[in-house]
C-alpha positions as CSV (number, residue, x, y, z in Angstrom):
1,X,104.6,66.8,128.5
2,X,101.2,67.9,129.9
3,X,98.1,67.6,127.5
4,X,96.7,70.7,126.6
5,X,93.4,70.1,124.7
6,X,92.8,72.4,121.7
7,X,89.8,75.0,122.4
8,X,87.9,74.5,119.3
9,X,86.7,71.3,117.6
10,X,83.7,70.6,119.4
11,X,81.2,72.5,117.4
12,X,80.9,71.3,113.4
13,X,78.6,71.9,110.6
14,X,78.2,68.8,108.5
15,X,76.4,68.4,104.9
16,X,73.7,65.8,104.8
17,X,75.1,62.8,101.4
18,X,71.3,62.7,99.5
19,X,73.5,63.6,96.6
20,X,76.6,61.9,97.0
21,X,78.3,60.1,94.1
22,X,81.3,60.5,91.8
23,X,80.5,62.5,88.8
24,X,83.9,63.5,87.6
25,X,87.1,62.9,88.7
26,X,89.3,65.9,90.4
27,X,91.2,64.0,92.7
28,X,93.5,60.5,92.3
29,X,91.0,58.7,94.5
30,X,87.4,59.3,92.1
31,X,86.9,57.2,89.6
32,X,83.6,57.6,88.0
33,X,83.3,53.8,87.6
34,X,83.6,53.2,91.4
35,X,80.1,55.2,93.0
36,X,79.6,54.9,96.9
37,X,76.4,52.8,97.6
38,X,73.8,55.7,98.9
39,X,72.4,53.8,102.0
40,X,75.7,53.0,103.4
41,X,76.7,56.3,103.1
42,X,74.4,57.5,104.7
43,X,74.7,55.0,107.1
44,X,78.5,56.6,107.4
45,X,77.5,59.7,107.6
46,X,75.0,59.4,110.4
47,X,78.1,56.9,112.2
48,X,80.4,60.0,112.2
49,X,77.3,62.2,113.5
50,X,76.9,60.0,116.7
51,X,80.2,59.6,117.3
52,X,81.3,63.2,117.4
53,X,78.1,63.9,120.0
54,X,79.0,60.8,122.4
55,X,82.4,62.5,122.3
56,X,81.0,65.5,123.5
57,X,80.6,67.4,120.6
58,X,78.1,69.2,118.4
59,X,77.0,69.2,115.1
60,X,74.9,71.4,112.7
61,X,73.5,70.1,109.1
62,X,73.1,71.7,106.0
63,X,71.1,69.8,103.3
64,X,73.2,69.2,100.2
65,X,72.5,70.3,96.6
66,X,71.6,68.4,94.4
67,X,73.9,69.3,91.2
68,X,76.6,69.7,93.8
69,X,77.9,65.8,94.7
70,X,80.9,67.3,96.4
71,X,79.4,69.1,99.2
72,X,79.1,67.0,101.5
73,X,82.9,67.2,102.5
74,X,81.9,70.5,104.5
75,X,85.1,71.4,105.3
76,X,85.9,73.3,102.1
77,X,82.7,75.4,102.4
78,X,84.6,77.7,103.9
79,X,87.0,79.7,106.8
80,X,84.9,80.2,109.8
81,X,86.0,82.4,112.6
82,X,84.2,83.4,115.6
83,X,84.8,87.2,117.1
84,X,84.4,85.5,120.9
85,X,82.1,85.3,123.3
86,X,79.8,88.2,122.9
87,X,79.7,86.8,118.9
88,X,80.8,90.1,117.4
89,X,82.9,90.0,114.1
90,X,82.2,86.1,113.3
91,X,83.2,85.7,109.6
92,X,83.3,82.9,107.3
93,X,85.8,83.1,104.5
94,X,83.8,81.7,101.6
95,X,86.1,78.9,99.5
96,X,86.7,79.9,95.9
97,X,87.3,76.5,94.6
98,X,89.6,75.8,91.7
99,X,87.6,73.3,90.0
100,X,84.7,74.9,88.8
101,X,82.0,71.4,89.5
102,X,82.6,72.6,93.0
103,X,81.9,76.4,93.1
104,X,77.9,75.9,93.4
105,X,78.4,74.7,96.9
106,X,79.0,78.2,98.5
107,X,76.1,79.5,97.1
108,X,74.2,77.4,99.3
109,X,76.5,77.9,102.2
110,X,76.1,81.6,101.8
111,X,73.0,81.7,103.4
112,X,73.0,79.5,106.3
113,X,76.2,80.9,107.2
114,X,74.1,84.6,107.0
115,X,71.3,83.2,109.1
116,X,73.6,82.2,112.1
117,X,75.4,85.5,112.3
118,X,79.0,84.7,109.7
119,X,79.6,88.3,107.6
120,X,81.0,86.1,104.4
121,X,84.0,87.3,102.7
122,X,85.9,85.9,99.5
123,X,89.6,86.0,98.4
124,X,88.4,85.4,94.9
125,X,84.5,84.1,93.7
126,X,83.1,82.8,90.5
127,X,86.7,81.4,88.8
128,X,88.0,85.9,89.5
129,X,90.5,86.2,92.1
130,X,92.7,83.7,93.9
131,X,91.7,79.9,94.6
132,X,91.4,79.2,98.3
133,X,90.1,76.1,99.9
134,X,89.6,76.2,104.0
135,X,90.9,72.3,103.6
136,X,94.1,73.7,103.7
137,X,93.7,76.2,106.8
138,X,94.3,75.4,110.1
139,X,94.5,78.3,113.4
140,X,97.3,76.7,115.2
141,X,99.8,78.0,117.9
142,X,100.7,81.2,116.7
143,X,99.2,81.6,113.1
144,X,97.0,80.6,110.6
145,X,98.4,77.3,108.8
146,X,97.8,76.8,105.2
147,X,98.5,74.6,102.5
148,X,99.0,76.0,99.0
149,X,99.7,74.9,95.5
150,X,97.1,71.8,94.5
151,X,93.9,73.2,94.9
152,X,95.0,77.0,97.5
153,X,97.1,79.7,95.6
154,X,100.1,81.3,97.2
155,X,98.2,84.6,96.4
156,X,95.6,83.5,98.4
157,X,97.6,83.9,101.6
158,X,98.0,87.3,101.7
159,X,94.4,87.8,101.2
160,X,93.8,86.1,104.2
161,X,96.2,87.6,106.2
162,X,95.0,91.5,105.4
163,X,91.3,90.4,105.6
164,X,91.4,88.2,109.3
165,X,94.4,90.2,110.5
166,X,96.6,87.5,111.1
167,X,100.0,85.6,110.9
168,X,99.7,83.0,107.8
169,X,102.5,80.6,107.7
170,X,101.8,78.6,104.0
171,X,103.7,75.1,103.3
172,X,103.8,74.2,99.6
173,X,101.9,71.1,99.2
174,X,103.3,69.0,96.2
175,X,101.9,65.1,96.5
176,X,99.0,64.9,94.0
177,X,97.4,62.1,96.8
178,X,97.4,65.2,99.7
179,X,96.2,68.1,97.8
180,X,94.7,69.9,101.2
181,X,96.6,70.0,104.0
182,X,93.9,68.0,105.9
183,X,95.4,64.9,104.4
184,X,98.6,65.5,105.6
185,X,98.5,67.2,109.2
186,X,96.2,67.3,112.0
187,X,96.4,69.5,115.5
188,X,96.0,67.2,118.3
189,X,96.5,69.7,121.1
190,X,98.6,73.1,121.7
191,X,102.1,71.1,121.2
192,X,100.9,67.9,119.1
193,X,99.9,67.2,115.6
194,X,100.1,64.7,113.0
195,X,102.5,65.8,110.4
196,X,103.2,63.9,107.3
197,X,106.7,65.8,106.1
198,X,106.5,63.6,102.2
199,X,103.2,66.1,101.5
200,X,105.3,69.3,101.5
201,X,108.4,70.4,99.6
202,X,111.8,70.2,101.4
203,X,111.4,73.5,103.1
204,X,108.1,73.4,104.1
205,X,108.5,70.3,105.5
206,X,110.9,71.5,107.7
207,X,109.2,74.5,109.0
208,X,106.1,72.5,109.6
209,X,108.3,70.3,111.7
210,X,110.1,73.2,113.3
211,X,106.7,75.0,113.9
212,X,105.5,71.6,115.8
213,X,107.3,70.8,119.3
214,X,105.9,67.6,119.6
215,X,104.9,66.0,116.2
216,X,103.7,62.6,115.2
217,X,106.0,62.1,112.2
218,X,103.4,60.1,109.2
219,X,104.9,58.1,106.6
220,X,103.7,58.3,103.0
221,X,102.3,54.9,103.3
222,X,100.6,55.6,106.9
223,X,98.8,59.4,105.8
224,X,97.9,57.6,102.2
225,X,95.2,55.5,104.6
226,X,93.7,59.1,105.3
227,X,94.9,58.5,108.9
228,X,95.6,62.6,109.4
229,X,91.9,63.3,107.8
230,X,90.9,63.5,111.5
231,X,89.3,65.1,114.2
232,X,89.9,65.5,117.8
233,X,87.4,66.3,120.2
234,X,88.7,66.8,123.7
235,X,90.8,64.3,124.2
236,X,89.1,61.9,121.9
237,X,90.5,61.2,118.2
238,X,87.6,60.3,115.9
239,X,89.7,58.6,112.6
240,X,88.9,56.6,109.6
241,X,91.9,54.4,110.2
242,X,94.6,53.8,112.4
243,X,98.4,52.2,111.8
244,X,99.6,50.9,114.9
245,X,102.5,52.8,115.4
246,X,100.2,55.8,115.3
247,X,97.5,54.4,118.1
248,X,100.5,53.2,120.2
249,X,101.9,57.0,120.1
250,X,98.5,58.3,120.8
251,X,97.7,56.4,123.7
252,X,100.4,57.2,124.8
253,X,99.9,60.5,125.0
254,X,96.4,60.0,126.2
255,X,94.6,60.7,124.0
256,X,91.0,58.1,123.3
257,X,91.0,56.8,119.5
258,X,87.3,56.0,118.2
259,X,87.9,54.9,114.9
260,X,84.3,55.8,112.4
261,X,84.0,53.8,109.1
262,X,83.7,56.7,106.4
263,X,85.0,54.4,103.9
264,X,82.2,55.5,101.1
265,X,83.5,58.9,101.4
266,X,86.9,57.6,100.4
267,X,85.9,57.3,96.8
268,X,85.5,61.0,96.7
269,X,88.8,61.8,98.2
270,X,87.9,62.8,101.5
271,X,87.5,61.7,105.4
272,X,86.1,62.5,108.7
273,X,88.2,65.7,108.5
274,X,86.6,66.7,105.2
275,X,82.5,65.8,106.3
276,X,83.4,68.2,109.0
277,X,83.5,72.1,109.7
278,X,84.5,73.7,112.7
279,X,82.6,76.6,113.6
280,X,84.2,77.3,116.9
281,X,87.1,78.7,116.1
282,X,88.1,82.2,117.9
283,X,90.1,84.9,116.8
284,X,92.0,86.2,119.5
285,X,91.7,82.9,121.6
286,X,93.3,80.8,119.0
287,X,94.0,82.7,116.1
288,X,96.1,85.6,117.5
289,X,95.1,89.0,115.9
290,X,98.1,90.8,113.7
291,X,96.9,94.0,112.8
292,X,97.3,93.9,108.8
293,X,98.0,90.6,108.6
294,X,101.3,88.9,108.2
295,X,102.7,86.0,105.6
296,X,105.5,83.5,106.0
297,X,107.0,81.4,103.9
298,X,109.7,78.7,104.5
């Protein structure tokens, strides 16, 4: 089948790591004895910087907080959606975290995503209201794809839905070690992703599958080395780590694998995926509008 690159992912806001360590443990991979050495993070960090731009990309930084450790894994700052061209009705759907060491971040956010023309919007703020985590959301195909149970609540999903006006299809997410859905599946192009079925219940498992014509089938073993925690540029793959089997397929498929040492970031739980925020994302190019929204569950 013909490659048909996805239309966003070359535009990211990123969180500079001056404050980066483990203070607490909300995840299976932080352990409070185990902090990521600050230089070589930041040596990461600026790695996964270069690499997105000598793929073509772009990327926009936010300083980090210092009473927030977690914020440079930018990605759950929040939902952004462009209106299109003319930048009309660009929104950002501010993350209401469900661990509350996390919920300073979008204060910061707040702002910068005012100054560049995002109207915020919540589905719940200050522990009030539904948990939602833009880790978990995804505008793919035909919908909005989100991950619910770890960290996301099902009654999140209808609050995105009515306030973006569009098609949510939400897959229950039940391994403790793939709490977003970033962990466990990653759009390569319109037809392609990397799906990792053990993440999800039985029926959401199969839906995701169903919903995926071509899909790059991850065992536990190969999505537990954060190998779906990844971002495609183009045709370029930018990934923390790479199982054989999985480069093999993508080659295959043409795709150009750049693997970027983020291993620091590891200790916190998160990836290249994670350090990264797409901000070019366009309702009505690929998020189809559905006027009052529309949920479906497996």
């Amino acid at each position: 089948m013909e490659q048909h690159t996805l239309s966003w992912g070359r535009r990211y806001l990123m969180v500079e790591p001056d404050h980066f360590r483990v203070d607490y443990a909300i995840n299976p991979y932080m352990d409070v004895r185990d902090q990521p050495d600050p230089a070589l993070s930041r040596e990461q960090w600026r790695g996964l910087v270069e690499a997105i731009r000598s793929a073509g990309g772009e990327v926009e930084v936010l300083g980090q907080r210092a009473d927030s450790p977690d914020m440079v894994y930018a990605m759950n700052l929040g939902l952004v959606v462009d209106g299109g061209p003319a930048g009309a009705d660009r929104r950002v759907v501010h993350s209401h975290m469900r661990h509350p060491e996390r919920r300073r971040e979008t204060r910061t956010a707040q702002p910068w995503f005012a100054a560049h023309g995002f109207a915020g919007t919540y589905v719940g703020r200050d522990g009030v209201g539904a948990h939602f985590e833009a880790g978990d959301a995804f505008a793919w195909r035909d919908a909005l794809v989100v991950g619910y149970g770890p960290r996301t609540e099902e009654l999140g999903l209808k609050h995105l839905a009515t306030e973006l006006d569009v098609r949510v299809r939400g897959l229950r997410i039940t391994h403790p070690g793939m709490y977003h859905l970033d962990l466990a599946f990653c759009p390569l192009d319109e037809t392609r992703a990397m799906v990792c079925p053990s993440a999800l219940d039985e029926a959401s498992a199969a839906a995701l599958l169903a919903l995926v014509p071509e899909p790059l089938v991850l065992t536990e073993e190969e999505a537990l080395t954060f190998c779906a925690n990844s971002i495609v540029v183009g045709s370029t793959v930018l990934m923390p780590a790479v199982p054989d089997r999985v480069r093999a397929q993508l080659e295959d498929w043409g795709f150009e694998v750049v693997l970027v040492d983020v291993g620091e970031f590891h200790k916190g739980g998160g990836s290249v995926r994670c350090l990264t925020n797409p901000l070019d994302v366009v309702r009505g190019r690929d998020l189809p509008r559905v006027a009052g929204g529309e949920v479906l569950l497996p």
